[in-house]
VOTORBA-236861 format. One record per residue (C-alpha): x, y, z; residue number from 1. Coordinates in Angstrom, 1 decimal, padded with zeros to 4 digits. Layout:
<bakols>
{{X,Y,Z},NUM}
...
</bakols>
This chain:
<bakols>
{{-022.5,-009.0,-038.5},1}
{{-020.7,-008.8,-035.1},2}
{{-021.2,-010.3,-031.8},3}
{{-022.7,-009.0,-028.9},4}
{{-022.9,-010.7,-025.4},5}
{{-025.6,-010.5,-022.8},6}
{{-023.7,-008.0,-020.0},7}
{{-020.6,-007.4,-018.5},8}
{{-020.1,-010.8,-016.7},9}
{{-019.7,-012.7,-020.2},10}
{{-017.6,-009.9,-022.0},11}
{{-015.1,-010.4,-018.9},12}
{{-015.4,-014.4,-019.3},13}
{{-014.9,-014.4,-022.7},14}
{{-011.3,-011.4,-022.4},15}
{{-010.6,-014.5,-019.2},16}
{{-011.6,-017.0,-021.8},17}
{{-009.1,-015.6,-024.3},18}
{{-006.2,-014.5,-022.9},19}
{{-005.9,-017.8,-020.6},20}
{{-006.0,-019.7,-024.1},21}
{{-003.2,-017.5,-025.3},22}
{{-001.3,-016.2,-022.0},23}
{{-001.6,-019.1,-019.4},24}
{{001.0,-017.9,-017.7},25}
{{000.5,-014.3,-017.0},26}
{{-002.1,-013.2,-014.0},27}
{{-005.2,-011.6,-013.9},28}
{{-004.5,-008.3,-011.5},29}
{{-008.0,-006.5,-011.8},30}
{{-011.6,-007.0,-012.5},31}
{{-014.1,-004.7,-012.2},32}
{{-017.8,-003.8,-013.1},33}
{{-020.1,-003.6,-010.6},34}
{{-021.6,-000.6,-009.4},35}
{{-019.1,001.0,-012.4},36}
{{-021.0,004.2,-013.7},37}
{{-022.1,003.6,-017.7},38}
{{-021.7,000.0,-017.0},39}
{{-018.2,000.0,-017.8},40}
{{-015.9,-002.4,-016.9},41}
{{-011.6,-002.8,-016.6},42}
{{-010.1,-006.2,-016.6},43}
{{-006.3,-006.7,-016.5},44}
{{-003.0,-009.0,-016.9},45}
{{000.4,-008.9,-015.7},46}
{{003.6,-011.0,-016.5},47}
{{006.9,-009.1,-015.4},48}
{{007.0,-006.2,-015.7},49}
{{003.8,-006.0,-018.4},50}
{{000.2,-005.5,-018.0},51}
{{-002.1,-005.6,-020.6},52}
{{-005.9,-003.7,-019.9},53}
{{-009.0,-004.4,-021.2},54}
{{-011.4,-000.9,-020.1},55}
{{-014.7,-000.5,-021.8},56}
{{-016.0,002.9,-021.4},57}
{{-019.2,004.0,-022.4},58}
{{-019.7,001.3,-024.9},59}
{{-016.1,000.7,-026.5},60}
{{-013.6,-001.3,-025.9},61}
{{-009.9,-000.3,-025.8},62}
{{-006.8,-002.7,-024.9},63}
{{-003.7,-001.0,-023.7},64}
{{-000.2,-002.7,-022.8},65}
{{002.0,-001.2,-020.1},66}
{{006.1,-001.5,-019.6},67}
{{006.9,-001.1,-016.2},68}
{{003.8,000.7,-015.5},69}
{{004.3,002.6,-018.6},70}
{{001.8,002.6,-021.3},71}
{{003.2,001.8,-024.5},72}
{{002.2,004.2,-027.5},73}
{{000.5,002.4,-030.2},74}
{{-000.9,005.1,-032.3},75}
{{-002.5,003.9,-035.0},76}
{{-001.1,000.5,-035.0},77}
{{-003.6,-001.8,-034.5},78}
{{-006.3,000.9,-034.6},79}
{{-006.4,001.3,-038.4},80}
{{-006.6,-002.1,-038.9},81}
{{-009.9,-003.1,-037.1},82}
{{-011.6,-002.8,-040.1},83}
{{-009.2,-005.2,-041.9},84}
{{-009.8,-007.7,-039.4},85}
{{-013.7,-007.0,-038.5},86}
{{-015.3,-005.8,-041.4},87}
{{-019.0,-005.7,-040.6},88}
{{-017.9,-003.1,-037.3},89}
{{-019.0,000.7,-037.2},90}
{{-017.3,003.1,-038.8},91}
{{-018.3,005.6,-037.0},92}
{{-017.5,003.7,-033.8},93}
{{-015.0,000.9,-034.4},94}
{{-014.1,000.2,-031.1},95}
{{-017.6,-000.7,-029.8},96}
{{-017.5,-003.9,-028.0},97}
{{-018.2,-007.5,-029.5},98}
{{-016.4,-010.7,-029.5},99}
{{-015.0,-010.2,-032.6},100}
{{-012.9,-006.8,-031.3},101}
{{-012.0,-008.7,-028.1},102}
{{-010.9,-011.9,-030.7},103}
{{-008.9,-009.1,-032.5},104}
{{-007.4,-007.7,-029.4},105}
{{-006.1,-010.9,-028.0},106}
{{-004.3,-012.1,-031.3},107}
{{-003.3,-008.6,-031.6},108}
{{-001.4,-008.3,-028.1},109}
{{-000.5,-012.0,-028.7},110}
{{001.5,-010.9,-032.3},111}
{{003.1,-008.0,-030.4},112}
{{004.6,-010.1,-027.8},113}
{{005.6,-012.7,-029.9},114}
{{007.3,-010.5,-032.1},115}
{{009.3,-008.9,-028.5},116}
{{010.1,-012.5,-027.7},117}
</bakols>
């Protein structure tokens, strides 16, 4: 069973929520949802010369991290192990957007950057 919040405004709280917890020192650069066609919505971080985006398009939820402005090529990463990690998500559409992915996200960027450190 995943988790699925009420609209937009709480799925940005809760990415705020989370990566305050974790990142207290980095920004937040960009917010927005309203008036965004499919109600999607892009939230975003910086420290540095990183930035690390939350975009949900169309229903899923992807996180990227930037290097001067550069995204930085996962691949499969963290992508494969979604299902590790969130076990009740769909198959057939693993990045659809729920707490639990967002939860998965945050610890995941949070492992990458402690293992940069």
């Amino acid at each position: 069973m995943v988790t699925r919040l009420k609209n937009n405004t709480e799925y940005t709280e809760y990415i705020r929520k989370g990566m305050n917890d974790n990142f207290s020192d980095w920004n937040e650069l960009t917010l927005s949802y309203l008036g965004e066609l499919n109600n999607n919505f892009q939230i975003s971080f910086e420290k540095a010369f990183y930035k690390i985006e939350f975009i949900k398009d169309k229903g899923l939820l992807e996180c990227n991290i930037y290097f001067n402005n550069e995204l930085i090529r996962l691949g499969y990463l963290h992508y494969n192990t979604i299902f590790k990690k969130i076990p009740s998500q769909d198959s057939t559409c693993r990045l659809s957007i729920c707490t639990e992915l967002i939860d998965y996200y945050v610890d995941f960027v949070k492992n990458y950057f402690l293992r940069i450190e």
